[in-house]
N, C-alpha and C positions, 0 to 999 in steps of 0.2 A: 333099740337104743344101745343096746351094748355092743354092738356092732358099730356102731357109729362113731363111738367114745375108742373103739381100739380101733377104727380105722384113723382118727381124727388125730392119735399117740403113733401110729406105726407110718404113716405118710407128714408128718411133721404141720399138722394143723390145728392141734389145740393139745397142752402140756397141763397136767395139774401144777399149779403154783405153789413152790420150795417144797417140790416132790420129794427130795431128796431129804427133808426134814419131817417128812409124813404128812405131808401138804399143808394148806391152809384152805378151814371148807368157805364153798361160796367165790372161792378166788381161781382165775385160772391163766393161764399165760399162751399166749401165740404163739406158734412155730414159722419157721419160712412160709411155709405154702397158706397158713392161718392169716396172716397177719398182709398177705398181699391180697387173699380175700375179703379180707375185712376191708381193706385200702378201696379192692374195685367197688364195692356193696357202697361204701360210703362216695367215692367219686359217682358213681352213676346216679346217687339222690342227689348230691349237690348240683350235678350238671340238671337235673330235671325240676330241681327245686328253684335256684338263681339264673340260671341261662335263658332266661325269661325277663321283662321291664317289671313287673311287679312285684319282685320279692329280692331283697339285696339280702348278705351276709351277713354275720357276726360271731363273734367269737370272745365272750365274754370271762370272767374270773370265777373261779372254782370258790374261792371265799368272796362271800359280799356279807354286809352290815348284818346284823342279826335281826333288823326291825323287817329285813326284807321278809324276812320267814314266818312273823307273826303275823304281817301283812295279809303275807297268802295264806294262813292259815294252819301250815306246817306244824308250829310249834304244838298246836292246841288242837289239830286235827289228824296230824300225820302218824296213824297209832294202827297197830295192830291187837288183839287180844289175845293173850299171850295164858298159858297154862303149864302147870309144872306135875312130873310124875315123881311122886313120893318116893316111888319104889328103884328107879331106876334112876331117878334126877336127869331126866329126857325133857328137853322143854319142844312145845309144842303151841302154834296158831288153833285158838279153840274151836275156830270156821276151817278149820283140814285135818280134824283131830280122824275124821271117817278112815281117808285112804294111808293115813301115817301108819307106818312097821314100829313097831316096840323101839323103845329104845334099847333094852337090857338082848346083848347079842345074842345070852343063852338060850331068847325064846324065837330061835329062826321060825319067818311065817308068822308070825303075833301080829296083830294090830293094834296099835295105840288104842281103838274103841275099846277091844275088850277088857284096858286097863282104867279105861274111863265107864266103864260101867261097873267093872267090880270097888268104883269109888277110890281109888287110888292117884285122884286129880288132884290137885286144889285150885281156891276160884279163880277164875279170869280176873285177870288185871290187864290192863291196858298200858303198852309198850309203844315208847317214840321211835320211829324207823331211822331218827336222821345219826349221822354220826358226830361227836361235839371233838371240838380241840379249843386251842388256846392261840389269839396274837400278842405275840411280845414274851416278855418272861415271866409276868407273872400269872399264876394259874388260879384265877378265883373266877368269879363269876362275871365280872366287870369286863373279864377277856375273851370270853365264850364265843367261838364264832363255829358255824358247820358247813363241815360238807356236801356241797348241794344235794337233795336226791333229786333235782330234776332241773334242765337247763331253761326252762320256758322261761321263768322268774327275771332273770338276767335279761331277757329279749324286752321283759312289758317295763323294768326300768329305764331301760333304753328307747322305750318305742318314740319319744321324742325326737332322740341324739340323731336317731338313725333317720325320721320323717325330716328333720330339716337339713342334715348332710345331704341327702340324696334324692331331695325337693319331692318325693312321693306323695301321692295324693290317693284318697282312700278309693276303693279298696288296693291295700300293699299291702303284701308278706312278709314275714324277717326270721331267716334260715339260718340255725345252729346245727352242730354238731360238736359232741363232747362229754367229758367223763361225770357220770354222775353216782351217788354211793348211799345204797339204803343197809341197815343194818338188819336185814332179812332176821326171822326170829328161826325159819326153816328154810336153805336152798334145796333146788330137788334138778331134776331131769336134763341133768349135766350145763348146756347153759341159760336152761330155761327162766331159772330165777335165780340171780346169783348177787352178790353183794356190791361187787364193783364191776360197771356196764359202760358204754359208751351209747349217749342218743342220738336221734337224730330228730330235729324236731322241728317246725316251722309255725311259725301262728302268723293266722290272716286278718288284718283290722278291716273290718266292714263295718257301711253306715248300718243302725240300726233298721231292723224292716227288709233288709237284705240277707239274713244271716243263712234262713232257710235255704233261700237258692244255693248259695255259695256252700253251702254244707254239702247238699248234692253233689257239688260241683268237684267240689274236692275228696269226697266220695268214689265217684268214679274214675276220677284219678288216680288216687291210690292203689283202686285196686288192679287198673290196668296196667301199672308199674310193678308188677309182680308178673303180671301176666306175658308182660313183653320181656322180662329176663327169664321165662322158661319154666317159670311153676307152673304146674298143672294146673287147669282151672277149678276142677273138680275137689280139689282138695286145701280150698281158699273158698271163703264164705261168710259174710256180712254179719253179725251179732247185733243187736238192737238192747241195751240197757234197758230194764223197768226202770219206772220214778224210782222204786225203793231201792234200786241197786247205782241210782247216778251219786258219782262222788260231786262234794257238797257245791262246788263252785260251776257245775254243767246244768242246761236247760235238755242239753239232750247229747247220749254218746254212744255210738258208733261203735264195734271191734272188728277188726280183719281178723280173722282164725287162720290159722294154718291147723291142720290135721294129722301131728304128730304121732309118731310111733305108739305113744303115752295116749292117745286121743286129742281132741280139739285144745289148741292153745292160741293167746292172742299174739300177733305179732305187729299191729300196729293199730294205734286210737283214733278216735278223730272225736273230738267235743267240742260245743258251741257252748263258750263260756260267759255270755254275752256280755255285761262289764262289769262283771265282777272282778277280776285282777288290776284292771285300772281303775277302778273306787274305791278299791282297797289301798291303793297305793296311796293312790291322791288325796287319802282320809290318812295314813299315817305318814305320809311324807309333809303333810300341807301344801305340797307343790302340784299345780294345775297339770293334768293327763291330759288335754283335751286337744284336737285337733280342731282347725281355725279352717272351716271351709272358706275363701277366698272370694267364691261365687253367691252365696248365698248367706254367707259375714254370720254363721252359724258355728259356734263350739264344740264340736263333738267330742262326747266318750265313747269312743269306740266298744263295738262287740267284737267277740275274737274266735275266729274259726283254727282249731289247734288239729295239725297233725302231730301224733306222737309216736316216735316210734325206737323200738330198741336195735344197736347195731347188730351186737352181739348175739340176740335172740332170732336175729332175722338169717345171721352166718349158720346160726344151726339149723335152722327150716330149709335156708338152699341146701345147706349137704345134706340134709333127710329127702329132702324133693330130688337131688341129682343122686343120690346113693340107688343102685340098680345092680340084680346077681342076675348073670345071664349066660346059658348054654353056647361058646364059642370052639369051632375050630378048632385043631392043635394041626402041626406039619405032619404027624403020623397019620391025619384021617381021622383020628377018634374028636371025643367032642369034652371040654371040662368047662369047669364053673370059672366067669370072669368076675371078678368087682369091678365095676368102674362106676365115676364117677361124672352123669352126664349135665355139668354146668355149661351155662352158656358162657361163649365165647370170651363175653364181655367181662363177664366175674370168674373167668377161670384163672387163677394164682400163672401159672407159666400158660403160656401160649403157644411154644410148639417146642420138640425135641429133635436133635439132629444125631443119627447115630451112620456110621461108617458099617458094613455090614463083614466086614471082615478088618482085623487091625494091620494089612498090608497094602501091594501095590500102590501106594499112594494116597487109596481113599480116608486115612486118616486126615491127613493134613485135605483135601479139600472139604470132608466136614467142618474142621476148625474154620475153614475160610466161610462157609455158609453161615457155622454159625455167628460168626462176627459180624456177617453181615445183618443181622436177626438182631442181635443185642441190644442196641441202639436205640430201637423202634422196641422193645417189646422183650419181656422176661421168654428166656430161651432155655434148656437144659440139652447138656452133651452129656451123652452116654454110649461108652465103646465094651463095656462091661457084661460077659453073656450074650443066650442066642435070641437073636433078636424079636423074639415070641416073647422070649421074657423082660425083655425092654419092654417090650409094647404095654405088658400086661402090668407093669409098675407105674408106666404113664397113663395108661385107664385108671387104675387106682387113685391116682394124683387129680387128676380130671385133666390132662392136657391133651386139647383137642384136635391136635397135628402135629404129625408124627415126620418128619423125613429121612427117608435112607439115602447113602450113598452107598449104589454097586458098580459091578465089573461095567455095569451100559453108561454108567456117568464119565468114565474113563472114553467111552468111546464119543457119545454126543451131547457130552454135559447139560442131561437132563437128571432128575432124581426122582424115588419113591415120595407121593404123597399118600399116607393111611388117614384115615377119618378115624377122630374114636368113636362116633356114635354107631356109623356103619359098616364100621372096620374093610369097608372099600378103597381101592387103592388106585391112583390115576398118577401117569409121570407128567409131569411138567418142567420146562428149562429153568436151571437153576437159578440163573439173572433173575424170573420172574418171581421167584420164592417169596422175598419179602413184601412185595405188592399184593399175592397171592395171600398173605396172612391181612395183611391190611384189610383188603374186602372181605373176609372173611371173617374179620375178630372185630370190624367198627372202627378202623381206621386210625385206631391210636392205641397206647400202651395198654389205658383204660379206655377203651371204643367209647364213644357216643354214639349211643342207640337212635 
């Protein structure tokens, strides 16, 4: 992990937030090469989410009514239990009290238990996860409105708006993406649980009696969509909830793991809520949930097959899964240690590099000309700086998966160097065909479709 975290700072993909103010914990900020993986990680769920007839979009409001939340159960349910050390005034989740480090810096290596064992606690009390603010100007209770921690809520008030705009007939999905904010009592394992996150979420309306299949269904879905952008399969694996561990509103839930540095962590849900979010609603709204089958002149309340998943949590699982140290080459014959970073094509932040291999006879300016030809179509980076082992070995780092030289033989039949960074093999090809050459190569667009 600590490799990951100073590669994540030194290649420009995740910044601690008002670092320069001694940060702010649980909050963290994107760099270039962050914040266009985060971009492809989210285009490649939306195109596999919506790009389909049965699941349309939405893109709902961060504040909504406050009944929406007692609805769901938030207000009264959305609690952690929360513990304080005497001695250090460290607060602590009384369910992670085992792997938590001391809070007092003096005792490097301490563990929170053994300050809960020498009775240095006090009791559990129960903490609200959401965050509160105020609409309008005045600040009492009458104003109270919160920040979502979760976008599903927004999707099942809408699940009308959305079935009669876009005349869908059950079973249909309805796909968010967006920022959601829990007031964590502990963040840990850099972005594994932090405060402010981006989701990615979709919930499925099935008739009842159907829910089971469809849970399968989207099951194996999910997890083949990890598996076709390149994670290992070996280290993604299905988790099955007990009764006593389903949160309160699921008949049955699901986790994808990923296999973190840290050990097993979840990176995406899948729960069959069956109607409970629409009974709930349509009990404190007063207003009918119900789905009007057309064919058989039946009401339905939909059950809801929910995929859930975190953006942010899933950008650190690919750079833990594409993070790799490996014995390479040097041009003396000896051999040193590489970092790169092997993403797929599709969620790689830049797509390919253009470097002139000497900053003379001309091949400067026909890399500029290549690279312009690249731009357009697809994040590129020029780099004339050093020799070009150590280019290469900054764009492994970066994770960008094509490399092109210009040398003395471009001059003579305007062809160039193509490098692989997986297999740092190198094949020339004419420079006209370059940008087609990335196209089939990276899915055919800035952000490919797989």
């Amino acid at each position: 992990m600590e490799k990951l975290v100073s590669l994540s700072k030194r290649r420009g993909y995740v910044f601690q937030s008002s670092e320069i103010y001694g940060g702010l914990n649980g909050c963290w900020d994107f760099g270039p090469l962050g914040v266009e993986l985060l971009r492809n990680i989210k285009e490649q769920w939306w195109r596999s989410m919506t790009y389909r007839e049965d699941v349309e979009g939405l893109d709902a409001s961060i504040l909504m009514h406050p009944r929406v939340w007692e609805a769901s159960g938030h207000v009264a349910n959305f609690t952690d239990p929360m513990v304080d050390c005497r001695e250090c005034k460290a607060r602590f989740r009384a369910d992670q009290v085992e792997d938590a480090p001391c809070g007092n810096p003096g005792f490097k290596g301490r563990k929170a238990a053994k300050c809960q064992s020498e009775g240095k606690f006090t009791e559990a009390r129960q903490f609200n996860l959401m965050f509160k603010t105020f609409v309008g100007p005045a600040e009492d209770s009458s104003a109270v409105v919160y920040l979502r921690p979760e976008t599903a809520q927004g999707i099942y008030v809408n699940f009308l708006n959305v079935q009669s705009a876009s005349r869908q007939k059950l079973p249909f999905g309805i796909a968010q993406i967006g920022k959601a904010f829990r007031n964590e009592i502990n963040t840990k394992n850099f972005l594994f649980r932090t405060r402010e996150f981006e989701q990615m979420e979709m919930q499925y309306f099935v008739k009842p009696g159907t829910d089971e299949e469809q849970f399968e269904y989207w099951k194996e879905q999910r997890l083949q969509w990890f598996i076709r952008l390149g994670m290992h399969p070996d280290r993604l694996r299905f988790q099955e909830l007990e009764r006593d561990q389903l949160p309160h509103y699921a008949k049955r839930a699901v986790d994808i793991e990923y296999e973190f540095p840290f050990g097993w962590g979840e990176i995406e849900g899948l729960h069959n809520r069956t109607d409970y979010d629409l009974s709930r609603h349509e009990e404190y709204s007063g207003k009918a949930m119900r789905f009007y089958d057309e064919q058989t002149k039946e009401r339905i309340l939909p059950y809801i097959i929910e995929t859930s998943a975190g953006a942010t949590r899933q950008l650190m699982a690919f750079l833990a899964d594409a993070y790799q140290e490996e014995d390479a080459p040097t041009a003396s014959g000896k051999t040193e240690t590489r970092i790169v970073l092997k993403l797929h094509p599709s969620l790689a932040p830049v797509k390919a590099a253009v470097f002139p291999l000497v900053n003379r006879d001309g091949m400067p300016e026909i890399a500029r000309k290549l690279e312009a030809a690249i731009r357009p179509q697809m994040r590129v980076f020029y780099d004339d700086s050093g020799a070009v082992g150590r280019r290469y070995r900054r764009q492994d780092e970066a994770g960008t998966p094509y490399c092109f030289t210009v040398d003395s033989q471009t001059l003579e039949d305007s062809t160039v160097t193509v490098r692989d960074r997986d297999t740092m093999q190198q094949e020339r090809i004419s420079m006209d065909s370059s940008v087609r050459y990335l196209l089939d190569k990276t899915g055919g667009s800035r952000r490919g479709d797989l």
